[in-house]
Structure formats: C-alpha cells, structure tokens
C-alpha positions as CSV (number, residue, x, y, z in Angstrom):
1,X,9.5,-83.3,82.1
2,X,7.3,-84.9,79.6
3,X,6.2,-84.3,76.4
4,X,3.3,-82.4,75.6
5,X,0.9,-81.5,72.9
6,X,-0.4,-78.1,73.6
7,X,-3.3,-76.3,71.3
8,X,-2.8,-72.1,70.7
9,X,-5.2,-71.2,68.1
10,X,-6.5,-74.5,66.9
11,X,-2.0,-75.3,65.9
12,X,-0.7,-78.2,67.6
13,X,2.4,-77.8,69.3
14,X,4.5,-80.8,69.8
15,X,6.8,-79.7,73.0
16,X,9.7,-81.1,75.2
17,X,11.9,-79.4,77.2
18,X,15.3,-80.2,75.1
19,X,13.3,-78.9,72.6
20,X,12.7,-75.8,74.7
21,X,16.3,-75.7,75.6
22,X,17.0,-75.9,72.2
23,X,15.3,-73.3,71.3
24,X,16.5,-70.9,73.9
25,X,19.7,-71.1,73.1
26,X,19.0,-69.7,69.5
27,X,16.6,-67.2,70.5
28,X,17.1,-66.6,74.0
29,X,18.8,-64.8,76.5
30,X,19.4,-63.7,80.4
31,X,19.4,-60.5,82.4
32,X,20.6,-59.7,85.5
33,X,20.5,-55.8,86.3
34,X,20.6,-53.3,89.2
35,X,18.6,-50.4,88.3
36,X,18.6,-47.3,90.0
37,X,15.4,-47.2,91.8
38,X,14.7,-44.4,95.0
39,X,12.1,-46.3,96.8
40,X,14.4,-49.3,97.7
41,X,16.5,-48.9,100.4
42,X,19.9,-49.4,98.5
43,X,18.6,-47.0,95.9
44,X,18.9,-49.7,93.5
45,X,16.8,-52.5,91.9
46,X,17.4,-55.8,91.3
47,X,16.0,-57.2,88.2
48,X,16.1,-61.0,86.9
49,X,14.7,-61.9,83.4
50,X,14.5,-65.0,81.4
51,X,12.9,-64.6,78.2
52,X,12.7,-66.6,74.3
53,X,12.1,-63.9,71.9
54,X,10.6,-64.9,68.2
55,X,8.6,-62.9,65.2
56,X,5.0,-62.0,65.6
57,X,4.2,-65.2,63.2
58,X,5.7,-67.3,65.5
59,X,4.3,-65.9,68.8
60,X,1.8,-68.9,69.6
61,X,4.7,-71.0,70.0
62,X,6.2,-68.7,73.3
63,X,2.7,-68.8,74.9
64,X,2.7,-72.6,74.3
65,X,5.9,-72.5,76.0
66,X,4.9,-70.3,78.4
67,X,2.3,-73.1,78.8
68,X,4.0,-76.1,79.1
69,X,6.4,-74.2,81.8
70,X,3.4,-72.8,84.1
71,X,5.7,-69.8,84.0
72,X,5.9,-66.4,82.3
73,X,3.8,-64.1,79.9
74,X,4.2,-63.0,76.1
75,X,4.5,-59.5,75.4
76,X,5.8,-57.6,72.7
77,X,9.4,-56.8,72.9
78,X,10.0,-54.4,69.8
79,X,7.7,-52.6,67.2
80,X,9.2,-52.8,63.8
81,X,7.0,-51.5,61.0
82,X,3.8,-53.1,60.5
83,X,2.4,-54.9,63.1
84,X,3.4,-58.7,61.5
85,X,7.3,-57.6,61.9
86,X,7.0,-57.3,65.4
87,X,9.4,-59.0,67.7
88,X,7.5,-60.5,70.6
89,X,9.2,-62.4,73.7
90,X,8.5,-64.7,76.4
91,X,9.6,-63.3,79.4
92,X,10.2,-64.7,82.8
93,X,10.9,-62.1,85.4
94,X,8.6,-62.6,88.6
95,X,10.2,-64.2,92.4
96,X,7.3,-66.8,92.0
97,X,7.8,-67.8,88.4
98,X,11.7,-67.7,88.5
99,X,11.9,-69.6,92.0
100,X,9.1,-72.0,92.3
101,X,8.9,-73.0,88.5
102,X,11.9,-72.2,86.5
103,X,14.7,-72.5,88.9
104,X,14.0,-76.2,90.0
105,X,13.9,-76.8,86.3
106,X,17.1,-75.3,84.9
107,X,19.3,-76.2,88.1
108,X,19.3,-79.9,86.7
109,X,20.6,-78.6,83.2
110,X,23.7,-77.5,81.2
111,X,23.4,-75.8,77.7
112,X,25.3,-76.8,74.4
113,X,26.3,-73.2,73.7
114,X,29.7,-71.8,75.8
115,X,28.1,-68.9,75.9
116,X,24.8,-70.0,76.9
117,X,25.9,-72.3,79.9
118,X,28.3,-69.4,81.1
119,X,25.1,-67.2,81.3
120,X,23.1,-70.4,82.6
121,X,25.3,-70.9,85.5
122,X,25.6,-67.0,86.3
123,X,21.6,-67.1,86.3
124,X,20.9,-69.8,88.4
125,X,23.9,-67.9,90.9
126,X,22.1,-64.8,90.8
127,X,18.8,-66.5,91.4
128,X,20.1,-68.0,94.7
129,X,21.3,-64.5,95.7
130,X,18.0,-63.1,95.5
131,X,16.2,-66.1,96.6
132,X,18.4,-65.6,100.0
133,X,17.5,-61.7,99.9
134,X,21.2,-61.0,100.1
135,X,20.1,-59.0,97.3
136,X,18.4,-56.3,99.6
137,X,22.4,-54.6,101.0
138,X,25.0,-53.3,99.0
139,X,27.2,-56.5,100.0
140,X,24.5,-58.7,98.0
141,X,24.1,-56.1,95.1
142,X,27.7,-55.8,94.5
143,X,28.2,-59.5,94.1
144,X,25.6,-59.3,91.0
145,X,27.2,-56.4,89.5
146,X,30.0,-58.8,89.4
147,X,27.9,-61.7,88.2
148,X,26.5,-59.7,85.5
149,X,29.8,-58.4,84.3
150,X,30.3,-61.9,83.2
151,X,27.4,-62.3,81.1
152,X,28.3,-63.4,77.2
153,X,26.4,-60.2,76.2
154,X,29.0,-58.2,77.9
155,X,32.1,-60.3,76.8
156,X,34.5,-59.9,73.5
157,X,34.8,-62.7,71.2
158,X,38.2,-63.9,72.6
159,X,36.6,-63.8,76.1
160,X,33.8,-65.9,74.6
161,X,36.5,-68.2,72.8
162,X,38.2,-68.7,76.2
163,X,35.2,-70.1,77.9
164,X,35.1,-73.4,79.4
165,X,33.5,-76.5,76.7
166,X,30.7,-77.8,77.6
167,X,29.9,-81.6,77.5
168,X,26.6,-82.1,76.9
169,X,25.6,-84.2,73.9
170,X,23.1,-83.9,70.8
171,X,20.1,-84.9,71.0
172,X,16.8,-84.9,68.8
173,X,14.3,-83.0,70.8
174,X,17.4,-80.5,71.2
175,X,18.6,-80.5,67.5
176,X,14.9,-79.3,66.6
177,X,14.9,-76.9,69.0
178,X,18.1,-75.0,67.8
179,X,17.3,-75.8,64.1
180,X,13.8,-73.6,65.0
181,X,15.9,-70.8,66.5
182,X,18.9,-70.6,64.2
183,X,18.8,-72.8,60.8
184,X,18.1,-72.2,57.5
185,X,16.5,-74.0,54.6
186,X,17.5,-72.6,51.1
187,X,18.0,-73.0,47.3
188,X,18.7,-70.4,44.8
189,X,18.6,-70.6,41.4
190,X,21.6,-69.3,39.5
191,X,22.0,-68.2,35.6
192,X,25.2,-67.7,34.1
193,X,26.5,-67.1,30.2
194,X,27.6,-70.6,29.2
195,X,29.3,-71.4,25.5
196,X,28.1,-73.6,23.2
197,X,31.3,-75.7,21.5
198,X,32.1,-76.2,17.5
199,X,32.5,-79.8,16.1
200,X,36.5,-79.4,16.5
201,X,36.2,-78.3,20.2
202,X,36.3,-74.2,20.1
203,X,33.8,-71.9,21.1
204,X,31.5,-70.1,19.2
205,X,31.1,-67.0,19.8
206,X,27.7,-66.1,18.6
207,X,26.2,-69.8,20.4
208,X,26.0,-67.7,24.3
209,X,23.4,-69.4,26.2
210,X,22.4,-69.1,30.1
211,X,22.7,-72.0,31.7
212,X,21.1,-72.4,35.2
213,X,22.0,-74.2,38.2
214,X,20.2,-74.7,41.2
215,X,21.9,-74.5,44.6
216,X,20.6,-76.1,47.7
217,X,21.7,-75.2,51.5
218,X,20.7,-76.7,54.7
219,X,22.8,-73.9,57.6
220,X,22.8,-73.6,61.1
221,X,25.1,-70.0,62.1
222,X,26.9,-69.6,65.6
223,X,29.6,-67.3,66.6
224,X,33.1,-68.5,66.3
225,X,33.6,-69.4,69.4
226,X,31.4,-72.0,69.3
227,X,32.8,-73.7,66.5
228,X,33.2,-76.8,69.0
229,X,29.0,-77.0,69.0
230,X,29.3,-76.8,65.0
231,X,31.4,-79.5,65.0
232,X,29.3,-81.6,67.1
233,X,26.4,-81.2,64.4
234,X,28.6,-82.9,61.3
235,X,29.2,-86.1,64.3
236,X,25.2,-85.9,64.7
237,X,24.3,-85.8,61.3
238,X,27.4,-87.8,59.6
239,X,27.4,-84.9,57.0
240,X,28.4,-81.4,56.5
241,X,31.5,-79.0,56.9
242,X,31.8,-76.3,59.1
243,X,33.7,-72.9,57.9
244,X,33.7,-69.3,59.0
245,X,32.0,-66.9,56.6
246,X,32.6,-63.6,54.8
247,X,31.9,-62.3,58.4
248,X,33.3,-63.7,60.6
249,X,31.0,-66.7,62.0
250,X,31.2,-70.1,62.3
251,X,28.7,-71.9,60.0
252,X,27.6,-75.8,59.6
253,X,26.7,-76.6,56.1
254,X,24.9,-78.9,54.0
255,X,25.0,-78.6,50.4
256,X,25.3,-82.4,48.5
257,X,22.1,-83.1,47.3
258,X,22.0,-87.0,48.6
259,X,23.2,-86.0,51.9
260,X,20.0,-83.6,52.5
261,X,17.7,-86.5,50.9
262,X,19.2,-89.1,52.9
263,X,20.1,-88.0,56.2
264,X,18.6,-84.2,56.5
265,X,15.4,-84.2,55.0
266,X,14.6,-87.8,57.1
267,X,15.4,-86.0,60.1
268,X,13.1,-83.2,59.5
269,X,10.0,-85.3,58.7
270,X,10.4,-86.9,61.6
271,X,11.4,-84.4,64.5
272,X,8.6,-81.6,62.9
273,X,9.9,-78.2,63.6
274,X,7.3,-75.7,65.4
275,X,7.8,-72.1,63.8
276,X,7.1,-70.7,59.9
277,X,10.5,-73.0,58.9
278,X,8.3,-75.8,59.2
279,X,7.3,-74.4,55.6
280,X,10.7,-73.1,54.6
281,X,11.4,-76.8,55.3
282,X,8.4,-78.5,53.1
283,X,9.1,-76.0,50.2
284,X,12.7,-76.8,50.4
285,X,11.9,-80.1,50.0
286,X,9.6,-80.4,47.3
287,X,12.4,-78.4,45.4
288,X,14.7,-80.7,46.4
289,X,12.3,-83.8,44.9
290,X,12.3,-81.7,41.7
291,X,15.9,-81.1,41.1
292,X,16.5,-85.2,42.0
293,X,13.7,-86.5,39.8
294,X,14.5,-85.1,36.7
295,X,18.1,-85.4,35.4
296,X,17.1,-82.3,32.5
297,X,15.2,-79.3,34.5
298,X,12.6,-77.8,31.4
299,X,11.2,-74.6,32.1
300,X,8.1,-75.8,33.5
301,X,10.8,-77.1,36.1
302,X,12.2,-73.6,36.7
303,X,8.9,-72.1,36.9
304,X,8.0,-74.7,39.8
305,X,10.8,-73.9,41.9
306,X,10.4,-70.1,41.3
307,X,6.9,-70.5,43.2
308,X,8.0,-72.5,45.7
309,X,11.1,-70.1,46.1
310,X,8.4,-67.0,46.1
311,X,6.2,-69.5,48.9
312,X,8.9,-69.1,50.9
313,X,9.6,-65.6,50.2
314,X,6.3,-65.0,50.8
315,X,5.3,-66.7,54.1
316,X,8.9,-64.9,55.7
317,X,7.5,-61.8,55.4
C-alpha cells in the first residue's frame, strides 16, 4: 500500500502501512472470544477484534488510520478522569471490515514482536474459521477456544520467551511507528552536594556547592522476551545498549550525547513522528542543542531547559 497524506482537523498525517504496523505492535492488540450469547444456536458468540488504542490527544491519528485502511471506527475505550485522559481505540470488529479489507492486508505480513506475530498468525487462523462459518457448530467454536488459549495475553513470560523469532527486518516507516507507540524522549536535570578543594588538594568543608548535571535519554521498553527485537534496534541505529530494568523489562537505550545528535536526532527530523512525542521530540532536542552549545551551563541555561522540561510536562498531560 502506498503512502498517504491524510487531513483530521486541519493536522497532516503522514501514513504508511509499516508505519501502521509499527505502531500496532506498541499500542495494539487482538481478540478472539466465544461469549455466551442465547440467541445463537451454540449458545455462544464468536467475537473478532482488531484494534490500536492511544490517548484522547492522539485520537485523530486512529481515525486517520482508520482512514487510510477503509476499515473500522474510533470509539472510546476507557474513561479515566477528565475527559483529555481518556483512552480511545481503533477498533476493527465487523465480517466486512475484517474479511474484505483487513484480512487481504495482514495475510501478506509478519510482525517484529514474538508476541505480536504469534497473535498475528492466530488472528488471521481464526479469521479463516469464521470466514468458512465453521464457527457456527461446537466443532468450529472449540477450535478457537483453542486458538485463543494461545494468545500472548494469555501466556507467561517463559511461554512468551519460548516463542519462535521472527525474521523480519527494521525498517524506517516501521521504526517510527514503534517509536510512536513505545519510545521515550527525556532529560532530567540532577543537583547534587559537590566539594570545593583547598590549594593543597583537601576539601573544605564549609565550600559545599550543588553542582548540576543534565541527563539525556532516548528509550524504547519491550518485555524480556523480546530482547531479540531490542537488539535489532542497536544494529539499526549503530548505537545504544540494551539492559533489563529495576523491573524486569528489556530496554534499548541511548544516553551519549553525540550519538543522539548524530545518529538519533537525524532520524527523527527526518521520519516525523505522528502523536504528542512529536513535541516530546522537538523539546528534547532543543535541550539537547543547549547542553552541546555551551561547554559552561549559566543559570539562564537551567532556566531554559526547566521550560522546556515543563513544555513537555505540560503538553503530556
């Protein structure tokens, strides 16, 4: 499929369907249910969903890509306080949508993700079940209870670990699409007590001073059992280090200041990113530019990247 400019609310969206792929895999998911329903002649229902789910201040972007598929609506998916924390989805659940636009689409694919090509491939089986109403006798139904046992959703980390790799390759369009979904642009600002030292090299007690340090952060956060996929990222950017965190996941990193000027900042301004981390990205930037261009930070320094940490902050929420 081919790349498309779509218009939601005078915001152009720049769209391709790795970058939709992409993007699903961060924020997306697959259901395949039976639910109990008296009307059907099995006493059950079967119910197929695809669906991209994203904050209310990203919501344009699903009915863009609801757009640029021909397939699907946006609803909201969960209330969460006020009405700009709402979680809204993309969601993909009628025959016609699923067999006469997305099936022919996906069949031809294979996701990045373990987990999400295990629930690809499970999908597209599920969709040929129902396609073939095999779905309408127990036979048919019990197969899908067996398909959807398999889900990732349903599946323990070591299950997860012990699906197959996949092969497919990074690629721009998809590396946007993910970075949307799943990364993270950030600097902090750190002060600590620092020591002033005497003209014969010891301390002086009474010379405390805080001496800050700004840290900057480029992070894309999987489970880890796809540490494989993290890998793949330090080969596609020729920087970075992957490690598992406090908690448990896999994360890719990038932290030296001339590898995010020369090789992850580049990228950026020139595959644009579509939701509010477009900004994250620009403000992360112009800190960056800051911190680089002066080899002393003054405090009109500090002050700068305070508002552009607060811009962030600000535009998150």
């Amino acid at each position: 499929m081919e790349n498309k400019e779509i218009i939601i609310n005078d915001k152009i969206y720049n769209l391709s369907l790795e970058f939709i792929l992409g993007f699903f895999e961060g924020d997306g998911s697959v259901t395949i249910q039976l639910k109990s329903n008296p009307r059907h002649k099995t006493g059950k229902q079967v119910i197929l969903i695809f669906e991209i789910h994203q904050h209310a201040i990203d919501k344009d972007l699903l009915k863009a890509i609801s757009i640029y598929l021909d397939a699907g609506k946006v609803e909201i998916g969960r209330k969460v306080g006020k009405e700009n924390n709402w979680v809204y989805r993309l969601r993909i659940s009628t025959q016609k949508d699923l067999f006469n636009k997305l099936y022919p689409i996906l069949r031809y694919q294979s996701m990045v993700l373990k987990k999400r090509n295990n629930d690809l491939n499970l999908f597209l089986e599920a969709c040929k079940i129902v396609e073939a109403q095999k779905h309408t006798n127990l036979l048919g139904q019990r197969e899908l209870e067996v398909i959807s046992s398999k889900l990732s959703s349903k599946l323990n980390l070591d299950s997860k670990r012990s699906l197959p790799e996949t092969f497919k390759s990074l690629n721009h369009e998809w590396v946007r699409g993910i970075t949307d979904a799943e990364g993270n642009f950030n600097f902090s600002i750190y002060t600590r007590k620092d020591k002033t030292s005497s003209n014969i090299g010891t301390p002086e007690p009474d010379n405390n001073y805080n001496k800050k340090e700004v840290i900057f952060r480029f992070s894309i956060v999987q489970e880890n059992s796809e540490i494989t996929f993290l890998n793949k990222l330090t080969e596609f950017f020729k920087c970075g280090n992957v490690h598992i965190d406090s908690k448990g996941g896999g994360v890719f990193t990038v932290n030296n200041r001339k590898e995010l000027q020369s090789k992850i900042i580049p990228f950026f301004e020139n595959n644009e990113l579509q939701t509010i981390k477009k900004h994250s990205f620009l403000c992360f930037k112009k800190a960056l530019d800051i911190c680089l261009n002066n080899k002393v930070l003054m405090d009109i320094h500090y002050q700068n990247l305070e508002e552009l940490k607060n811009d962030t902050k600000e535009n998150r929420e």
